[in-house]
C-alpha positions as CSV (number, residue, x, y, z in Angstrom):
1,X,34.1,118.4,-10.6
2,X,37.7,118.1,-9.6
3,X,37.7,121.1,-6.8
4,X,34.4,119.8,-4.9
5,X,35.3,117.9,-2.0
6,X,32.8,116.4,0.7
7,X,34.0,119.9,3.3
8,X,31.5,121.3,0.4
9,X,28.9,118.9,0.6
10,X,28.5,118.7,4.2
11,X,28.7,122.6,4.2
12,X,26.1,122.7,1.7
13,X,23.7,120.2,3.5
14,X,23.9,122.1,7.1
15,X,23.2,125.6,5.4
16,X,20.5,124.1,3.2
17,X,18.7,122.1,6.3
18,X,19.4,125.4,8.5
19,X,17.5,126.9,5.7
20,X,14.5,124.7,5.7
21,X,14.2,124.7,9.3
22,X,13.6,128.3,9.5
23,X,11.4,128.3,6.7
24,X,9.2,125.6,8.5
25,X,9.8,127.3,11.7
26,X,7.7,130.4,9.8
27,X,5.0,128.6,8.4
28,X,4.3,127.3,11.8
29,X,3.9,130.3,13.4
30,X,7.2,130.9,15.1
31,X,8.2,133.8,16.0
32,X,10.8,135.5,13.5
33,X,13.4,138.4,14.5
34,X,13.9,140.7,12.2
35,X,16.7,143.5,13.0
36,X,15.5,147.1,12.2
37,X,18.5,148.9,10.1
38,X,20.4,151.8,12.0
39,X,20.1,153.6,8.6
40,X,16.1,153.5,7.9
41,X,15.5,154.7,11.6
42,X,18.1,157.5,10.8
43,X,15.7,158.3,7.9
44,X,12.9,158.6,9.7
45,X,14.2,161.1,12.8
46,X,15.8,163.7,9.8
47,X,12.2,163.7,8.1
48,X,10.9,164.5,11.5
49,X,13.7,166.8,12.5
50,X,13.4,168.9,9.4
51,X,9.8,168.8,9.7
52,X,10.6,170.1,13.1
53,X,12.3,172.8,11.8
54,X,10.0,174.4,8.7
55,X,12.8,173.3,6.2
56,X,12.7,171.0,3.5
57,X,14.0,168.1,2.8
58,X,17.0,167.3,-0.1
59,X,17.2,164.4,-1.7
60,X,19.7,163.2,-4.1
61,X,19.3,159.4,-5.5
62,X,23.0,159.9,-7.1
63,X,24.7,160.5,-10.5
64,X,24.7,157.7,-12.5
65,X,21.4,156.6,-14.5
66,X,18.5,154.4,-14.3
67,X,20.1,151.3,-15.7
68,X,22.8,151.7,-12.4
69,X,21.6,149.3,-9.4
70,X,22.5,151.7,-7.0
71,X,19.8,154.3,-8.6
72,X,17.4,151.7,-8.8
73,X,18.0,151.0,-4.8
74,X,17.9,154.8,-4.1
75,X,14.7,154.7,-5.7
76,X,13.2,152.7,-2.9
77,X,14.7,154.6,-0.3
78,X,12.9,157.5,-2.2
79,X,10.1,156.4,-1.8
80,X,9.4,155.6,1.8
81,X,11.2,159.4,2.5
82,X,8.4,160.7,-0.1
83,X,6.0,158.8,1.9
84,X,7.3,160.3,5.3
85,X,7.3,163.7,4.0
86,X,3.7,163.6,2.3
87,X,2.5,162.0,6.1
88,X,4.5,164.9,7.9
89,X,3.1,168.0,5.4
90,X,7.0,168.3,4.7
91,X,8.2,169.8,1.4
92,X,10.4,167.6,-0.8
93,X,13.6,168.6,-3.3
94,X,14.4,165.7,-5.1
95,X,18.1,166.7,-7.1
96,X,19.6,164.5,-10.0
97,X,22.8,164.1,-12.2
98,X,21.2,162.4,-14.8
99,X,18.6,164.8,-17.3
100,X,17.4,160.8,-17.9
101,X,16.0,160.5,-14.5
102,X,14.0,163.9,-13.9
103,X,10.9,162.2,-15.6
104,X,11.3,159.0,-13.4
């Protein structure tokens, strides 16, 4: 290990105890912040906003194909809009690129 130096070492050992000292803060009881995304609450006021409105909502989970991480993370998002609109009585268009991912 010619590149490691002890900068590394003590770097690693104050991120890994920081680490632990959360963790143990947790399992304690502690109380844990967790910072709501701008994007999820955006999300949520468009569901209600086109709900709002009578229209429906368009989704589109993007054009590459299930084996793509960014489909597979698009698939989540789908599902917590599908979940809004199903609570809301809001109609649903769910688009794709792929012919692949009309079954999924």
């Amino acid at each position: 290990m010619e590149t490691a130096n002890w900068q590394v070492l003590v770097l690693m050992g104050l991120f890994s105890s920081l680490v632990l000292w959360k963790i143990a803060s947790a399992r304690r009881g502690g109380e844990l912040y967790i910072r709501r995304i701008a994007g999820l609450n955006a999300i949520d006021e468009a569901v209600g906003r086109a709900t709002e409105l009578g229209a429906p909502v368009l989704f589109h989970p993007g054009i590459a194909n299930f084996s793509n991480i960014q489909t597979l993370a698009a698939m989540g998002i789908l599902e917590h809009v599908a979940k809004l609109c199903a609570k809301f009585g809001t109609r649903m268009i769910i688009t794709t690129g792929q012919p692949v991912m009309v079954p999924i």
